[in-house]
N, C-alpha and C positions, 0 to 999 in steps of 0.2 A: 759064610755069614755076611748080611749086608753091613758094608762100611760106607757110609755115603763119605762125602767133603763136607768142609767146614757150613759152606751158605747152605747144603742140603740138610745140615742138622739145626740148623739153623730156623729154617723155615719150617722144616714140620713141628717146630717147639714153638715156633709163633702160630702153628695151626691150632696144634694144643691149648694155648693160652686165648688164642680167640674163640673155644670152643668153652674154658672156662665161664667168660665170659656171659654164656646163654645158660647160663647154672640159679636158678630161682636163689637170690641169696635167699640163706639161713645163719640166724644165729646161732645157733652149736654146730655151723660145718662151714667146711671150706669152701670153695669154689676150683674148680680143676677139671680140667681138659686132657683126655691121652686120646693118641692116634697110634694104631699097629699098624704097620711098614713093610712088607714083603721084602725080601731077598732084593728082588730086584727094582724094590725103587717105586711099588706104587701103593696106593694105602686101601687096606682090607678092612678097616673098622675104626669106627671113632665113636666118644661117646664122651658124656662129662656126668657131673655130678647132678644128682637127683631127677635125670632126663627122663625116666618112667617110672620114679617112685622117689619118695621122701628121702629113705637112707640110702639110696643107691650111688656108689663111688662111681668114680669117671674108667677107672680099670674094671672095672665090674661089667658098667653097660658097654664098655667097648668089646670085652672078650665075649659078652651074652649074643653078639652079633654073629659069630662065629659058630661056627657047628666045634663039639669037641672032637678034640685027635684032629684037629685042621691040622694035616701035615704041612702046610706055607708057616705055621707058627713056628717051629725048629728050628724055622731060621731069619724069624721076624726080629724087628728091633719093635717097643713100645718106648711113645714118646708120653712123658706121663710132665704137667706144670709143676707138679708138688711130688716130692716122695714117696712111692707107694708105702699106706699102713701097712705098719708093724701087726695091732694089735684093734677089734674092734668087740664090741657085744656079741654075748658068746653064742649068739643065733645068725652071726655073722661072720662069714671068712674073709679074713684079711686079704685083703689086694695084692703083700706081698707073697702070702701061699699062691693064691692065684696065678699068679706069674707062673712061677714055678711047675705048679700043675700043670700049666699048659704047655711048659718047655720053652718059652719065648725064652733063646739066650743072650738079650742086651735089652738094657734100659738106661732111658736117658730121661733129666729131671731136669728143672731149672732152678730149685727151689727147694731144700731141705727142710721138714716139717720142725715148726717152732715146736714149742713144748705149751701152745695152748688148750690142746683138749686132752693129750695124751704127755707125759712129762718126759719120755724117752722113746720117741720113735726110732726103732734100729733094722728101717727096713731098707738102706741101703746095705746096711753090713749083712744084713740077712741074705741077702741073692749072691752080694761078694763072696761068703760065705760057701755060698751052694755054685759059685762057678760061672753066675751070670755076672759077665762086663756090663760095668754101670760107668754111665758116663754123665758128668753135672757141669751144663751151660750157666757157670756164675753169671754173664754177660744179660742174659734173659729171667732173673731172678725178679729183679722189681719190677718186669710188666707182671709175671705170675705173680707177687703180693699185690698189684694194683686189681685185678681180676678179686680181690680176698677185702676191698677197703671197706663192706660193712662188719669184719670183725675188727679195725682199726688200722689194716694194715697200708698202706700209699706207696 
């Protein structure tokens, strides 16, 4: 499984976050950036929120990029700015199934989902849960809420 170093996780979380950044703000959504990361170091898909459609999450259009059963996912890391969903509209599958379905076994966040749309998001325990290492860049948290400042966040 890839384990980069410190500045290597580092910077694909600043990729992440500068990919939030190109996210059309919306009032009822977040803004959030993830990059998949191959085994060895190089990036297979990125994608953020609402890049080709209104409700489309950032894990969403990044794994849409990918053919399914990518066998490089087995052993991908996703760098996700915000917490993958728990829980979304029931014509909607959660980003954190997602994950899972694909078998990516690590995720890295910079940013635990506040409790403004949903009151308990438990999609980092979710994947803990199911076996994926999750790893959360507190250091890089406030650029990902500043990527989020038209729902109030800085």
């Amino acid at each position: 499984m890839y384990a980069p170093g410190r500045d290597e996780e580092l910077r694909w979380m600043r990729r992440a976050i500068d990919l939030a950044a190109l996210c059309p703000p919306a009032a009822g959504a977040y803004s959030v950036g993830a990059v998949i990361v191959a085994e060895d170091g190089t990036e297979l898909a990125a994608g953020y929120s609402r890049e080709t459609d209104p409700r489309e999450h950032a894990e969403e259009a990044a794994l849409a990029k990918l053919p399914a059963g990518d066998p490089r996912l087995a052993t991908a890391t996703i760098y996700s700015s915000l917490e993958p969903c728990s829980q979304r509209s029931a014509d909607r599958t959660p980003c954190t199934q997602r994950i899972l379905e694909a078998g990516i076994p690590r995720v890295v966040i910079a940013w635990r989902e506040p409790p403004l749309f949903v009151a308990d998001c438990v999609g980092v325990e979710q994947l803990a849960e199911a076996g994926v290492d999750v790893v959360e860049l507190p250091e890089l948290a406030e650029a990902a809420r500043a990527a989020n400042s038209h729902l109030g966040f800085s």
